[in-house]
Backbone bond lengths (Angstrom), bond angles and torsions (degrees), N, CA, C in turn:
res aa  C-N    CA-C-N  psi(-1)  N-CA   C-N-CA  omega(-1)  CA-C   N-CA-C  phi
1 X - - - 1.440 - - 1.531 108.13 -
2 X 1.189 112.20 142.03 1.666 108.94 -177.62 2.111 106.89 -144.82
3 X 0.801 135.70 179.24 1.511 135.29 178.46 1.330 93.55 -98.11
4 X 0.822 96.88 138.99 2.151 112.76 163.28 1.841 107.50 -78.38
5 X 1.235 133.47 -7.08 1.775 139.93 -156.88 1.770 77.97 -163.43
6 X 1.427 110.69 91.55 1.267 107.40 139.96 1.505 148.56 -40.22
7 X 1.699 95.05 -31.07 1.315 92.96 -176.06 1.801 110.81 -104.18
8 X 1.229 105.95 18.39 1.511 136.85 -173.72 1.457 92.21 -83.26
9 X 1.821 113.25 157.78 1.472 106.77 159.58 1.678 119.31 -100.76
10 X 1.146 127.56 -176.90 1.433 138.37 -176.02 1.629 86.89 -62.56
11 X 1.162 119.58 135.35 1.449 134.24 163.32 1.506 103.29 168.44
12 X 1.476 91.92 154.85 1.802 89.97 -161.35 1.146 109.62 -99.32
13 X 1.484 130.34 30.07 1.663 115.50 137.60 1.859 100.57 -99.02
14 X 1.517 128.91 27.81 1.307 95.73 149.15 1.724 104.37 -144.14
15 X 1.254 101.36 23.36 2.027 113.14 164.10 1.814 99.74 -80.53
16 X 1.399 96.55 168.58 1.537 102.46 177.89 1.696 99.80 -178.28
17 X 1.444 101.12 134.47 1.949 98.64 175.19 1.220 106.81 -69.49
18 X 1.531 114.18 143.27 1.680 106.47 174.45 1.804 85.74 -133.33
19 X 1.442 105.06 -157.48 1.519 130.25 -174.95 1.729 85.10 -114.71
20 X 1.592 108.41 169.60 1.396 121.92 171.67 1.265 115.47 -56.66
21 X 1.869 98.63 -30.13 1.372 113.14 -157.49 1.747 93.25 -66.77
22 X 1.401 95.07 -57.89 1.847 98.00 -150.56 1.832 99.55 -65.00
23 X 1.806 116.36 -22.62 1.410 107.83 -177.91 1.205 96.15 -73.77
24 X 1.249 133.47 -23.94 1.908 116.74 -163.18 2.025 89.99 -70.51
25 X 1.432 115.94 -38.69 1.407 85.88 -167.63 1.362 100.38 -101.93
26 X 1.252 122.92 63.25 1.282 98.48 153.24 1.331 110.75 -146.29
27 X 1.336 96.92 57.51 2.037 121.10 -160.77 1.997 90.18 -93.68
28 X 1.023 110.62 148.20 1.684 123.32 -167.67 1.796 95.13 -66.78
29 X 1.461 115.73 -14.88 1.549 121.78 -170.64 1.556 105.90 -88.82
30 X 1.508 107.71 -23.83 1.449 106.98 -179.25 1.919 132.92 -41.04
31 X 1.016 118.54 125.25 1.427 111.38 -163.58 1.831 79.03 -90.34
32 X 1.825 106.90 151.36 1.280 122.15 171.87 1.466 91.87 -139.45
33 X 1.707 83.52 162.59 1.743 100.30 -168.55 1.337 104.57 -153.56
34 X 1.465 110.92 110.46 1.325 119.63 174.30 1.757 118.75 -89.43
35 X 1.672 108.04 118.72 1.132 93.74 149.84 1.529 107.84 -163.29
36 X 1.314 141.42 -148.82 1.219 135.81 -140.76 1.561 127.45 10.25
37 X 1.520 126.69 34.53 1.504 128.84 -165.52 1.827 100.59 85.32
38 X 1.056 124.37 15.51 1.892 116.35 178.26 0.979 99.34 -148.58
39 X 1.626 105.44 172.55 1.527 119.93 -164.78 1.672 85.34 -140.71
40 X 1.246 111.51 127.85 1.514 135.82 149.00 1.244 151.17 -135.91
41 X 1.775 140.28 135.37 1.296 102.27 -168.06 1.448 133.12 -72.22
42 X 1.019 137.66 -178.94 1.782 146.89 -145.92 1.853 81.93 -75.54
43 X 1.553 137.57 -44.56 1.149 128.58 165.27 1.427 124.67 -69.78
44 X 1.296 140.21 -13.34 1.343 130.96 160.32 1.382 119.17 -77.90
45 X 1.635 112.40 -33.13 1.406 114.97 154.93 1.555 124.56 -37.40
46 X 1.458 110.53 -48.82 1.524 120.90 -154.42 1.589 93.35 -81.25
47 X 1.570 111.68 -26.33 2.119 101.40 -171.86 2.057 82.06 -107.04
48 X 1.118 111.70 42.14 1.588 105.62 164.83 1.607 106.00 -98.20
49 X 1.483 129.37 148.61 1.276 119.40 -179.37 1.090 127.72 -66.66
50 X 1.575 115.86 -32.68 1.284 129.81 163.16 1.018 148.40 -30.36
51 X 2.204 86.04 -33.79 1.324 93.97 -177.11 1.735 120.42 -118.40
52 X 1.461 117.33 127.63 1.515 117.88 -151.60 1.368 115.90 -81.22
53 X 1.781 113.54 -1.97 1.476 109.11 -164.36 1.464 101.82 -128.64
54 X 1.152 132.24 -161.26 1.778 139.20 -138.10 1.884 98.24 -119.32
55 X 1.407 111.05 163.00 1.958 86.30 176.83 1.394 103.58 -78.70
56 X 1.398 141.07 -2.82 1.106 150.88 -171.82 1.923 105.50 -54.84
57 X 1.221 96.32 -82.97 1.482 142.25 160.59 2.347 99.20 -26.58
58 X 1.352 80.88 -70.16 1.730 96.19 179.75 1.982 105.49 -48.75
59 X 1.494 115.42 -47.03 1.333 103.08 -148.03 1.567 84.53 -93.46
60 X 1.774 128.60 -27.46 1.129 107.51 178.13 2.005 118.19 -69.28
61 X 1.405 115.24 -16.53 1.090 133.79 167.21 1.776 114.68 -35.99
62 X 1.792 97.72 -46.58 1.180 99.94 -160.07 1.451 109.14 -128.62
63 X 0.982 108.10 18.20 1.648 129.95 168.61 0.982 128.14 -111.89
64 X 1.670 133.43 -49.06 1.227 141.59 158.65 1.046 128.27 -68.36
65 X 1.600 93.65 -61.15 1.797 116.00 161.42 1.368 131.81 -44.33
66 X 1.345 110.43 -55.55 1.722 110.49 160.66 1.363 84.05 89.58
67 X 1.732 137.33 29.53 1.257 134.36 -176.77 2.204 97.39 -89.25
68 X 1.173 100.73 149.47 1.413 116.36 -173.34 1.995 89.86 -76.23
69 X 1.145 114.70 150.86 1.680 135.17 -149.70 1.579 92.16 -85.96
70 X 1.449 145.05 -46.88 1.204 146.18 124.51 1.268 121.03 -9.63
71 X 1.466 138.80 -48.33 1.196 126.53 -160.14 2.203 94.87 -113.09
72 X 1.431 107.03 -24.62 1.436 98.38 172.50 1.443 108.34 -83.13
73 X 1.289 134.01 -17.97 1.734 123.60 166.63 1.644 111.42 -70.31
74 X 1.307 105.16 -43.27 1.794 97.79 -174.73 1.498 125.91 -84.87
75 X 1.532 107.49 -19.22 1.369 115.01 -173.21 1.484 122.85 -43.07
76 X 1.315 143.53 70.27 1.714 105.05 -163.53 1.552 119.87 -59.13
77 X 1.236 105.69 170.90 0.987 112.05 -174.51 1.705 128.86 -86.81
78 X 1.428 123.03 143.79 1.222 147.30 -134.18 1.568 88.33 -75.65
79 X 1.114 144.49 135.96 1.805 155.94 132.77 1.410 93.16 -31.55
80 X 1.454 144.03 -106.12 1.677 155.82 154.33 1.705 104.72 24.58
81 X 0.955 153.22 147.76 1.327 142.72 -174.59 1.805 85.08 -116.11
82 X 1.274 112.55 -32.85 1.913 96.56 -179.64 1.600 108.46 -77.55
83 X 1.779 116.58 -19.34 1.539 100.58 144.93 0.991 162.69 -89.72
84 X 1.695 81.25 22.33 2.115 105.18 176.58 1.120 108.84 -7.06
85 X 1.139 118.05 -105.50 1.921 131.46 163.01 1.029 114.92 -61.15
């Protein structure tokens, strides 16, 4: 069971059953990333079809890189190992 409004208290219009999976991301630390019209975290991005590379690859994309959230989900990835990203 996890809250849907983190910053909400336990009461049962804002509890809800989830899996481990869906409570691990929906921790107040979770990084989200909006783009094509949606918002997901940096791991729903990485198992999105769209997107061709690892979250590894993705967060240095958009951390180091300073690449726009659109162009680090679709890019595939480089053959060259210095064009990883």
């Amino acid at each position: 069971m996890d809250r849907c409004d983190n910053d909400a208290g336990y009461s049962p219009s804002n509890c809800r059953w989830t899996t481990s999976k869906e409570n691990n991301r929906n921790r107040r630390d979770t990084r989200r990333l909006s783009a094509f019209g949606e918002t997901k975290t940096l791991i729903e991005w990485s198992e999105d079809p769209r997107c061709p590379v690892s979250i590894h690859a993705l967060r240095l994309r958009l951390d180091r890189r300073g690449w726009p959230a659109e162009k680090a989900i679709t890019t595939p990835k480089m053959k060259s190992r210095s064009s990883f990203v």
